[in-house]
C-alpha positions in Angstrom: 38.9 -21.2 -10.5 41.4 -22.4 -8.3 40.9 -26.1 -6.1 42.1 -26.1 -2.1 45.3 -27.6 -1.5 44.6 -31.9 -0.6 43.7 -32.6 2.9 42.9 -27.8 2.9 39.3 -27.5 4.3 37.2 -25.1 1.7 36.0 -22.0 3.6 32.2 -21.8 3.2 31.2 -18.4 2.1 29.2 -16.3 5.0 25.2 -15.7 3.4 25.2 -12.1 2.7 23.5 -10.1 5.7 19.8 -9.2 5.1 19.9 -5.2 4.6 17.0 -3.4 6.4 14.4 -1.8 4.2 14.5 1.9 4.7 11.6 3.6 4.5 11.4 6.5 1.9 11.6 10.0 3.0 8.6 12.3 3.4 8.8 14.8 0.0 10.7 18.1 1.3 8.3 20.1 1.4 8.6 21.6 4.9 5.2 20.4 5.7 4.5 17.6 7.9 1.7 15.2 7.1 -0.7 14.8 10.0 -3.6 11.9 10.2 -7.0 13.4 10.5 -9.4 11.4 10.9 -11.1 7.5 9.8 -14.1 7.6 7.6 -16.6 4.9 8.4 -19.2 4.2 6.0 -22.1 3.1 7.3 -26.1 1.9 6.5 -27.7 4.3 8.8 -25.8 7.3 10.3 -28.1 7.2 13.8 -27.5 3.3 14.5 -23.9 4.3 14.2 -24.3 7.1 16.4 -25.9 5.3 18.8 -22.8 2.8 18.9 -19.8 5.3 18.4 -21.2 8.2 21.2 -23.7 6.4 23.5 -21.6 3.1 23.6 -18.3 3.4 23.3 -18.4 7.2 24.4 -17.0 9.0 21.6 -17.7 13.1 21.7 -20.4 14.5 19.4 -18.8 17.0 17.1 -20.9 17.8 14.2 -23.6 16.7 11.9 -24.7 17.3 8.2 -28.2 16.6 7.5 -30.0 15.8 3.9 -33.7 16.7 4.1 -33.9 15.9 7.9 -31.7 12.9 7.2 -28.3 12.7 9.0 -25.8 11.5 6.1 -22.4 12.4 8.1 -21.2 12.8 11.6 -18.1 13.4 13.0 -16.9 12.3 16.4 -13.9 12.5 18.9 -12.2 9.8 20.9 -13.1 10.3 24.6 -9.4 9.7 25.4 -7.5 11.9 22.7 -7.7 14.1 19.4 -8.3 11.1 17.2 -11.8 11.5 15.4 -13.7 9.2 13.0 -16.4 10.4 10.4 -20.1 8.4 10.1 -21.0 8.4 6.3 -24.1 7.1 4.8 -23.1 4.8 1.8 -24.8 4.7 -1.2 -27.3 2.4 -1.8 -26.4 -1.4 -2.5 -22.3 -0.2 -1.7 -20.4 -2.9 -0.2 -19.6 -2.4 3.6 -16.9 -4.7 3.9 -13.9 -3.6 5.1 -11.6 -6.8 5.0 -8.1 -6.0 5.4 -9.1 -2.9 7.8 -9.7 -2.8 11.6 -10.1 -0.2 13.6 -8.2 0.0 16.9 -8.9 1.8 20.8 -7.0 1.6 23.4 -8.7 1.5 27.1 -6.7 1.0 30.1 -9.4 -1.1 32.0 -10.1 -3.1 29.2 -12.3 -5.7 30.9 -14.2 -3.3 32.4 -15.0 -1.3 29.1 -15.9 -4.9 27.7 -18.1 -5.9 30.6 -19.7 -2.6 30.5 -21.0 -2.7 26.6 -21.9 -6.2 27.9 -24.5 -4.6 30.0 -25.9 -2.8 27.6 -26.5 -5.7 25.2 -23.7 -5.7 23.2 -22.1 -9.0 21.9 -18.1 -9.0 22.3 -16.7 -12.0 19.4 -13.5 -12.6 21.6 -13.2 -11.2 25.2 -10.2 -9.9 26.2 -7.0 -11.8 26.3 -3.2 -11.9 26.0 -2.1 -12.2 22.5 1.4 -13.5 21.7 2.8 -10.0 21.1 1.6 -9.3 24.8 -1.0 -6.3 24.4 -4.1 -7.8 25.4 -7.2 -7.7 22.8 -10.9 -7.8 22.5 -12.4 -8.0 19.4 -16.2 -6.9 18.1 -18.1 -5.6 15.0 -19.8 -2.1 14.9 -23.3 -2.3 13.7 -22.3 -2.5 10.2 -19.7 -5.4 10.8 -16.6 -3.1 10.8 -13.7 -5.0 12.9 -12.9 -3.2 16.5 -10.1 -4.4 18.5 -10.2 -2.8 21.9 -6.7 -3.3 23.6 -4.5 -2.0 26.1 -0.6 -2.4 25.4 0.6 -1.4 29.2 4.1 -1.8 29.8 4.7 -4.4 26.7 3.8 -0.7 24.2 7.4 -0.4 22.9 9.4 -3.9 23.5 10.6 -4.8 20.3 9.4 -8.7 21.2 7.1 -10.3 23.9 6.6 -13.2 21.9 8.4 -15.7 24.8 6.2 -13.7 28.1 3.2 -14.3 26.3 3.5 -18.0 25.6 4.6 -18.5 29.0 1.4 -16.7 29.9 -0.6 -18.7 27.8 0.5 -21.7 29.0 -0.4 -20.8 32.9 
């Protein structure tokens, strides 16, 4: 290892450049993986019914029935092909979904919020800008899944917000 000359000033090495982390490739297959739906499991198929369709105005698709007894339903967004699935648990299963939540995205948010208001439904944060400017409500369905309803608007594909929505929070 060699010393700088007296009175040479030692170049400081440049910290090597974080390298992105690519993600892997879908397997070649040809095929291209498609989401199809969210399953939900839930305590009683009708009280989630009653939230999903009456409330929040998803689209009736189709039932299964045990001995009179709905035990699955499946139900479309009312803005888009996205559908989610109502299955009875078992009994004494866990409904806790920590690290899940689902999200919907409503362009007149505060009026979606005031309007399940109306009908009796609590709301656990109304809506408001968050710091990565999409503004968010947040709820529980009837079996204490976590909903955010949201609407992105013009702030959907900016890489950061982070500085508009602090000034807004500050106003």
């Amino acid at each position: 290892m060699s010393r700088p000359a007296k009175g040479a000033v030692a170049k400081k090495a440049k910290p090597a450049k974080p390298q992105p982390h690519k993600a892997a490739a879908a397997p070649a297959t040809g095929e291209k993986l498609s989401f199809n739906h969210a399953m939900i499991y839930v305590k009683d198929v009708e009280h989630g019914l009653h939230f999903y369709r009456d409330l929040m105005g998803f689209k009736f698709i189709e039932d299964f029935r045990y001995e009179g007894t709905p035990v699955y339903a499946r139900l479309r967004a009312p803005g888009g092909d996205g559908t989610i699935a109502l299955h009875l648990a078992g009994p004494g299963v866990s409904l806790a979904s920590e690290g899940v939540r689902l999200y919907f995205e409503v362009r007149d948010l505060d009026g979606f919020c005031r309007k399940l208001q109306q009908k009796g439904f609590y709301i656990t944060q109304m809506p408001r800008l968050m710091p990565w400017g999409w503004r968010h409500a947040y709820l529980n369905d009837p079996d204490g899944h976590e909903i955010s309803l949201y609407w992105a608007g013009e702030n959907r594909w900016q890489k950061t917000v982070m500085k508009t929505a602090r000034e807004a929070a500050q106003t």
